[in-house]
N, CA, C and O atoms as CSV, one atom per row, in Angstrom:
chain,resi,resn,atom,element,x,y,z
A,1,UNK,N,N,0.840,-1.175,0.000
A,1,UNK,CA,C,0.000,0.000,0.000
A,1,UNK,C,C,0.890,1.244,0.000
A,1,UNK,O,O,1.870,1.431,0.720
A,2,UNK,N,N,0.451,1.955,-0.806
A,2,UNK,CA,C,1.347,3.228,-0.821
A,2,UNK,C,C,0.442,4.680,-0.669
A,2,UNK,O,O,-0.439,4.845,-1.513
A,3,UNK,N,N,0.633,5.753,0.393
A,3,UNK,CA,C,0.074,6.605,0.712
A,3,UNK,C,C,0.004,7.432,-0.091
A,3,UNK,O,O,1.028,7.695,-0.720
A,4,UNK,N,N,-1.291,8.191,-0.390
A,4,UNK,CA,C,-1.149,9.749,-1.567
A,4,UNK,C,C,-1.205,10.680,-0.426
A,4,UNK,O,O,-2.223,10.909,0.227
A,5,UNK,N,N,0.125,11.278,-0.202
A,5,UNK,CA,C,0.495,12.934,0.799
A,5,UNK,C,C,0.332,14.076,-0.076
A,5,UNK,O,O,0.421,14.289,-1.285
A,6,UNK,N,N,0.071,14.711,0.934
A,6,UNK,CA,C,0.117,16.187,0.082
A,6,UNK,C,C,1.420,16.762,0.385
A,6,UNK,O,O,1.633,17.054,1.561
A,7,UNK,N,N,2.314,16.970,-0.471
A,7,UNK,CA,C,3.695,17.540,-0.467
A,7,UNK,C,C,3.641,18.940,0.038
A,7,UNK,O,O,2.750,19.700,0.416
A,8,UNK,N,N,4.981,18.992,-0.105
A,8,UNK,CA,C,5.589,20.573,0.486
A,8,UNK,C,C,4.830,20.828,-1.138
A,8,UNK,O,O,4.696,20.047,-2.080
A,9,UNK,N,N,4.339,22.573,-0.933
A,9,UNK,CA,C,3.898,23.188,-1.594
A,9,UNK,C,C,4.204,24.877,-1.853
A,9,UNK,O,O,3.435,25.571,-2.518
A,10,UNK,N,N,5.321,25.351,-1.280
A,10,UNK,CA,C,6.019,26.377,-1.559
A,10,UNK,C,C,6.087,27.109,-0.162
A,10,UNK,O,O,5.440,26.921,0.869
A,11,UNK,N,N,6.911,27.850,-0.420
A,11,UNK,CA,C,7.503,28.678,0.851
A,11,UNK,C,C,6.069,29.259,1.342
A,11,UNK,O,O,5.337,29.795,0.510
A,12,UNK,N,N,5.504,29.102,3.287
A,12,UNK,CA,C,4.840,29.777,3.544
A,12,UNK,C,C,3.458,29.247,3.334
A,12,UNK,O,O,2.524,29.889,3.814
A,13,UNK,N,N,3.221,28.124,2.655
A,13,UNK,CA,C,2.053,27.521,2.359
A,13,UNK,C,C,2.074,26.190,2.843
A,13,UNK,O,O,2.931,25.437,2.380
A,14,UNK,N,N,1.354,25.810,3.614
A,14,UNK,CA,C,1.021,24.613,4.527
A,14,UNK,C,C,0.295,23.560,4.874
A,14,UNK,O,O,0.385,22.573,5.605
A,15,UNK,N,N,-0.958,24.392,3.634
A,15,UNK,CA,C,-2.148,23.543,3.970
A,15,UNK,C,C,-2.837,23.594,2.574
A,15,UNK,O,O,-2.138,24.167,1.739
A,16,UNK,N,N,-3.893,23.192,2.166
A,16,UNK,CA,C,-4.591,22.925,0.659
A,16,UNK,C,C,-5.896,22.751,1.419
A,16,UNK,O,O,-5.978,22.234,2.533
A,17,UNK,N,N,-7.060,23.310,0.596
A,17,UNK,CA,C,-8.316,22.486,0.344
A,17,UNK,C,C,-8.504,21.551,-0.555
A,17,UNK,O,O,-8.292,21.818,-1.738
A,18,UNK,N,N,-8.988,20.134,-0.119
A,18,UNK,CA,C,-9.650,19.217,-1.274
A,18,UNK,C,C,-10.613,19.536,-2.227
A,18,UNK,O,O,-11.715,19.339,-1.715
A,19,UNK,N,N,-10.688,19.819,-3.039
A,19,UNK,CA,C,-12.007,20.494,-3.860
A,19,UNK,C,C,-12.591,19.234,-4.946
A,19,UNK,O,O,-13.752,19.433,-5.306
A,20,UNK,N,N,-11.796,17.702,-5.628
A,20,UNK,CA,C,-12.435,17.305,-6.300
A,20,UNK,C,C,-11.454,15.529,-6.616
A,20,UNK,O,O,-10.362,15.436,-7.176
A,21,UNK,N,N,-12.197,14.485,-6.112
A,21,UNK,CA,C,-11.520,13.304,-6.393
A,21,UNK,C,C,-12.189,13.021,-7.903
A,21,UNK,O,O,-13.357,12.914,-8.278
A,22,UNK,N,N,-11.151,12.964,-8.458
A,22,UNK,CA,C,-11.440,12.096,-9.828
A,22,UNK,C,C,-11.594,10.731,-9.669
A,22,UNK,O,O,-11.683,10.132,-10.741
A,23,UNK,N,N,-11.677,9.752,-8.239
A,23,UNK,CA,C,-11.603,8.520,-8.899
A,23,UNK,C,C,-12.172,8.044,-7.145
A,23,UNK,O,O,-11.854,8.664,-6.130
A,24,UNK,N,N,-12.835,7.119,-7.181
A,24,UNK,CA,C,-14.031,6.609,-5.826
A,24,UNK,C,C,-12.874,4.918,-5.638
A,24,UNK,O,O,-12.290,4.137,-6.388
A,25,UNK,N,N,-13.008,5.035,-4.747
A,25,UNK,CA,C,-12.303,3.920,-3.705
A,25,UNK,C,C,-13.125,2.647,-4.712
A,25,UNK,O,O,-14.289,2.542,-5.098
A,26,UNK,N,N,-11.933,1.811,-4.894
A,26,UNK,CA,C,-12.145,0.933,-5.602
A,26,UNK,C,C,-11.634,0.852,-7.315
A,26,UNK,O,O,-11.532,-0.164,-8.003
A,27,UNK,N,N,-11.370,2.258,-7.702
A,27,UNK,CA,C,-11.167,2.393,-9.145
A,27,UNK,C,C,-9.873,2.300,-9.111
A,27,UNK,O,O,-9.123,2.816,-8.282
A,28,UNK,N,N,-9.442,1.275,-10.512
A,28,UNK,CA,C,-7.810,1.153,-10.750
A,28,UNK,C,C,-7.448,2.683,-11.586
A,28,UNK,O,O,-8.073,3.311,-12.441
A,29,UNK,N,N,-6.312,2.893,-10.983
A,29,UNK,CA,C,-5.727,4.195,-11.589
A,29,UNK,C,C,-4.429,3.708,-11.891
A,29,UNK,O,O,-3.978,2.636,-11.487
A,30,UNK,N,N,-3.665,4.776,-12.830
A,30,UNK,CA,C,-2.318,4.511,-13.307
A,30,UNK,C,C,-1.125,6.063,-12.778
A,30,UNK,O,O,-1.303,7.273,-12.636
A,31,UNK,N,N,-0.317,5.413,-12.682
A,31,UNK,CA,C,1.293,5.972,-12.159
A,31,UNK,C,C,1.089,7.604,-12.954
A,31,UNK,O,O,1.285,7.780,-14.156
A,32,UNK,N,N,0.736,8.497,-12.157
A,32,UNK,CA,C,1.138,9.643,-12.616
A,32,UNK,C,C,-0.444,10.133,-13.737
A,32,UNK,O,O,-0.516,10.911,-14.689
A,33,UNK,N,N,-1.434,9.328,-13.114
A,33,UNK,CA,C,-2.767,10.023,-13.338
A,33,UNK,C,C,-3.724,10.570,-12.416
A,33,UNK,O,O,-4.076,9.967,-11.403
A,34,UNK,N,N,-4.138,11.674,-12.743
A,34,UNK,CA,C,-4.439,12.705,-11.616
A,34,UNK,C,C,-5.531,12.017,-10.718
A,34,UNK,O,O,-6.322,11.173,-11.137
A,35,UNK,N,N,-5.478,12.444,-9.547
A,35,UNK,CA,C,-6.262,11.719,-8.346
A,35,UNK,C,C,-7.076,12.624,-8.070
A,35,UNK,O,O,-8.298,12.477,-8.097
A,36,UNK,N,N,-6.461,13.693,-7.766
A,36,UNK,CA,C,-7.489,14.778,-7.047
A,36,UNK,C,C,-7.015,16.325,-6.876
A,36,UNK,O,O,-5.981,16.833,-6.441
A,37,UNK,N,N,-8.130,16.811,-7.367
A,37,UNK,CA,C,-7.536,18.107,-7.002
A,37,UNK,C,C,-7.412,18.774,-5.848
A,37,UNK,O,O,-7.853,18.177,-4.866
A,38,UNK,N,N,-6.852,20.045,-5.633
A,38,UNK,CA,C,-6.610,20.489,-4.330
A,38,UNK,C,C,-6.226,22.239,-4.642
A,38,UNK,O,O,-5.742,22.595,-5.716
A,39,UNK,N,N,-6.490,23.057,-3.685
A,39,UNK,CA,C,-6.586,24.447,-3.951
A,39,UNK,C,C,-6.024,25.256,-2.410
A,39,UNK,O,O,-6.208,25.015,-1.217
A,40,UNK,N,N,-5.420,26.092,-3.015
A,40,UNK,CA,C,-4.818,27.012,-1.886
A,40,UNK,C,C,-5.246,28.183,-2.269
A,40,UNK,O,O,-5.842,28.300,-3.340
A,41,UNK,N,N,-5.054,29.037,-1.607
A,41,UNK,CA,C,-5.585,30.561,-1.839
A,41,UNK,C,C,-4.605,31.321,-3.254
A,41,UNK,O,O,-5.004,32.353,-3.793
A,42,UNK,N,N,-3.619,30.778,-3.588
A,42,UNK,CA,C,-2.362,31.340,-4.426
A,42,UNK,C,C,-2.895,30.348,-6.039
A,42,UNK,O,O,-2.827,30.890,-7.142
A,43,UNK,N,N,-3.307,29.141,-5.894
A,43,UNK,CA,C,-3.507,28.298,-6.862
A,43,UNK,C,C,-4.291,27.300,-6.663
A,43,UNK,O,O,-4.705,27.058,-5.529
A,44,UNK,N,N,-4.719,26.344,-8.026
A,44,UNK,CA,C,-5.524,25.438,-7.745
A,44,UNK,C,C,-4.745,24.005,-8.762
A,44,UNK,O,O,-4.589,24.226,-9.962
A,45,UNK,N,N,-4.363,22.798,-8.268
A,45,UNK,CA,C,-3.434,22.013,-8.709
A,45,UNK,C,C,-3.832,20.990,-8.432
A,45,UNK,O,O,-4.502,21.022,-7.400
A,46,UNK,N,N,-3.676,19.388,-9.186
A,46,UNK,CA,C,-3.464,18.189,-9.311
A,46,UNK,C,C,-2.455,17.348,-8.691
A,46,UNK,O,O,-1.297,17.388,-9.105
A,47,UNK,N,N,-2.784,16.622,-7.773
A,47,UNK,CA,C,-1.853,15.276,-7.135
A,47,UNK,C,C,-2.181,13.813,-8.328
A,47,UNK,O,O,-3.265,13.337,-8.666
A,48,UNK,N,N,-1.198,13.532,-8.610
A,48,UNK,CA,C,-1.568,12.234,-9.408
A,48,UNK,C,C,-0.847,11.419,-8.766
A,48,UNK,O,O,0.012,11.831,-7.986
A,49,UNK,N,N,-1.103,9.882,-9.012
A,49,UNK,CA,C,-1.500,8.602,-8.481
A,49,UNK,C,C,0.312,8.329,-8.390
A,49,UNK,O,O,1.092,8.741,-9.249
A,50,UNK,N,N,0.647,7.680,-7.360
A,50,UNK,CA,C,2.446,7.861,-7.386
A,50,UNK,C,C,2.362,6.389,-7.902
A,50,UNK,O,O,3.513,6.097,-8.228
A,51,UNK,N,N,1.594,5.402,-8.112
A,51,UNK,CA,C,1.564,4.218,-8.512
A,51,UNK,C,C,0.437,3.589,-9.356
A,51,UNK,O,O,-0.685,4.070,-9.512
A,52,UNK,N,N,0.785,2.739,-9.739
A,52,UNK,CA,C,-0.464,2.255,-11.084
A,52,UNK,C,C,-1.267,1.076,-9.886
A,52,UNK,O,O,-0.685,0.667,-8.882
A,53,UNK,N,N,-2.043,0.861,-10.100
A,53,UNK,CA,C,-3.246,-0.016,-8.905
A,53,UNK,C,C,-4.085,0.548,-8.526
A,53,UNK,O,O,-4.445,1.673,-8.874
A,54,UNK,N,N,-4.580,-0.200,-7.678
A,54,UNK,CA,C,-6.182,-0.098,-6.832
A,54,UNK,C,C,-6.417,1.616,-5.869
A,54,UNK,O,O,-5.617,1.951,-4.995
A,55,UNK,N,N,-7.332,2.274,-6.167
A,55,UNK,CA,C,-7.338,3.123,-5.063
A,55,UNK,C,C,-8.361,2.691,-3.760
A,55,UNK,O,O,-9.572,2.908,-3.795
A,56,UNK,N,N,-7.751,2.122,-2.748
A,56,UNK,CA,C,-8.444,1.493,-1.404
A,56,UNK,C,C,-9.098,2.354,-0.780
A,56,UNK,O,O,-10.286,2.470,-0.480
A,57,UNK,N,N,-8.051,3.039,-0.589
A,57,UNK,CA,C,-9.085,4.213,0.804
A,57,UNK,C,C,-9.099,5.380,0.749
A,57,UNK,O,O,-8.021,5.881,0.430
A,58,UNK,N,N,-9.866,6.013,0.926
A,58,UNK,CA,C,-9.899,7.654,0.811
A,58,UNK,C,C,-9.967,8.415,1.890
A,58,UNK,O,O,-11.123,8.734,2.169
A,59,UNK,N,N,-9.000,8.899,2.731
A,59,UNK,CA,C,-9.281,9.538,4.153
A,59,UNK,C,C,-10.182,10.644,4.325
A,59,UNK,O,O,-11.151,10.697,5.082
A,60,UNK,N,N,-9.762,11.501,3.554
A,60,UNK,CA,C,-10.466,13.060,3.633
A,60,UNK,C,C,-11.390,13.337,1.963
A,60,UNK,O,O,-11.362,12.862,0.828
A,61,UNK,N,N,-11.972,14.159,2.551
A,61,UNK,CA,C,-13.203,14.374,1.616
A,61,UNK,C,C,-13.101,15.726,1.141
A,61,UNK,O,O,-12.522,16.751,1.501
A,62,UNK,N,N,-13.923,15.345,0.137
A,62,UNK,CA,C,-14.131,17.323,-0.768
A,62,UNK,C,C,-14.212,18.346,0.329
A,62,UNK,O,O,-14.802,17.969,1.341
A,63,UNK,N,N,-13.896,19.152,0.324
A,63,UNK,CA,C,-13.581,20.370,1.301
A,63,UNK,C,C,-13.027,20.486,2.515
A,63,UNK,O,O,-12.787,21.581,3.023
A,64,UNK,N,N,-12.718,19.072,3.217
A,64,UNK,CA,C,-11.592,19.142,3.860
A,64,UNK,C,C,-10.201,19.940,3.243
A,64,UNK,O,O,-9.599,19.880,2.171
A,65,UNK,N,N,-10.028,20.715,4.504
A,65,UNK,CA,C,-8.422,21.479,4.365
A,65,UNK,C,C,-7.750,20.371,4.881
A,65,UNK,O,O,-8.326,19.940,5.879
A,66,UNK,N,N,-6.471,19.576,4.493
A,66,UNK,CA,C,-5.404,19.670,4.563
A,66,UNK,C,C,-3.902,19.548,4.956
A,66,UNK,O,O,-3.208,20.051,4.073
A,67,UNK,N,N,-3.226,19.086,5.910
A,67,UNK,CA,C,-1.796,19.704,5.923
A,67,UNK,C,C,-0.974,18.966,5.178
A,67,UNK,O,O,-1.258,17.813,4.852
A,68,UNK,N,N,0.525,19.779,4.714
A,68,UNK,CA,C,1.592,19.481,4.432
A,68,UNK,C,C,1.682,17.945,5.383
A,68,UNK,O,O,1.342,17.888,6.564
A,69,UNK,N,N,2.271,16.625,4.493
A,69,UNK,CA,C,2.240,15.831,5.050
A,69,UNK,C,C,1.284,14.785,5.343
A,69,UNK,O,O,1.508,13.577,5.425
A,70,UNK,N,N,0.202,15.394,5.487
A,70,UNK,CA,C,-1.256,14.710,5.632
A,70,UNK,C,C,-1.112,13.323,4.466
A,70,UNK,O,O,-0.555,13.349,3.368
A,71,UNK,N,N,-1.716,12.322,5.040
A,71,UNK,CA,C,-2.686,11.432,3.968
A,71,UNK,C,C,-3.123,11.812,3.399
A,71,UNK,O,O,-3.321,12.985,3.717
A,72,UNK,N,N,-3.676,11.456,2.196
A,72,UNK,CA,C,-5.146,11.990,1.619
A,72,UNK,C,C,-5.734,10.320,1.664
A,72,UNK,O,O,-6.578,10.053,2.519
A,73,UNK,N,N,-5.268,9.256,0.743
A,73,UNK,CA,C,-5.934,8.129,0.247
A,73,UNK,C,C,-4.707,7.266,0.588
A,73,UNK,O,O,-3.743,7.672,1.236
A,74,UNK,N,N,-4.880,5.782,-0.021
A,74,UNK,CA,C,-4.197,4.313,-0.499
A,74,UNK,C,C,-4.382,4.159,-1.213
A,74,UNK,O,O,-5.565,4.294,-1.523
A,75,UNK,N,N,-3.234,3.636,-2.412
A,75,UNK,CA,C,-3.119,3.129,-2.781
A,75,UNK,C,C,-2.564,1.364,-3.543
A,75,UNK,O,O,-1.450,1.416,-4.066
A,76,UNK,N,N,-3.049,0.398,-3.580
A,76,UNK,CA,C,-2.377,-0.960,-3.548
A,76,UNK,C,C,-1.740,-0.877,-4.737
A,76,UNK,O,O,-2.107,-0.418,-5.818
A,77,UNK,N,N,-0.829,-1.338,-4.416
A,77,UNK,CA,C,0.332,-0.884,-5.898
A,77,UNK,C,C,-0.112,-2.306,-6.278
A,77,UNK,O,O,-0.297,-3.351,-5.653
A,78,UNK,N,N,-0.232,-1.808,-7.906
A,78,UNK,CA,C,-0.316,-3.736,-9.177
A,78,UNK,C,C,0.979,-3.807,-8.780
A,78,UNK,O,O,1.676,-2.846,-8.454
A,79,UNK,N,N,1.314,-5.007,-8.809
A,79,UNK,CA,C,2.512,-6.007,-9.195
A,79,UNK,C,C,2.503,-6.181,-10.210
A,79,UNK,O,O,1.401,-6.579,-10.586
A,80,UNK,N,N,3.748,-6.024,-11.528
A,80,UNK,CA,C,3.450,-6.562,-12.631
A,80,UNK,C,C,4.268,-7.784,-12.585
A,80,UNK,O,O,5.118,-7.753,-11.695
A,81,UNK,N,N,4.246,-8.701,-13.202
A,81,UNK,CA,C,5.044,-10.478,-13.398
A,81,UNK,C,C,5.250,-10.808,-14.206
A,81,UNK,O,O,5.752,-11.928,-14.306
């Protein structure tokens, strides 16, 4: 399982609002396709999927704020063979 965090996001900025999941617990997503958006008062930007697989869990919800660091979701990474 691999965690989707919300990264450092520039000097002075700490926190994000959730504003929009593209994809409901259970949907396979791929490595570097957008998950969800997220908005700060300066901008409004895309986290994509750090791995190709299952999205399991979703912690926080549309309009939850946030922190640097925070969870957002899981992901179960595919194995490929």
């Amino acid at each position: 399982m691999v965690k989707v965090i919300l990264p450092e996001l520039g000097e002075g900025i700490d926190k994000a609002t959730l504003t929009y999941w593209y994809f409901q617990e259970g949907d396979h997503v791929k490595e570097g396709e957008d998950l969800v958006e997220m908005s700060t008062d300066k901008a409004v930007f895309n986290l994509p999927s750090p791995v190709t697989g299952v999205l399991r869990e979703i912690f926080r919800r549309e309009g939850d704020t946030v922190g640097v660091g925070e969870a957002l979701a899981v992901v179960e990474e595919e194995i490929s063979g």
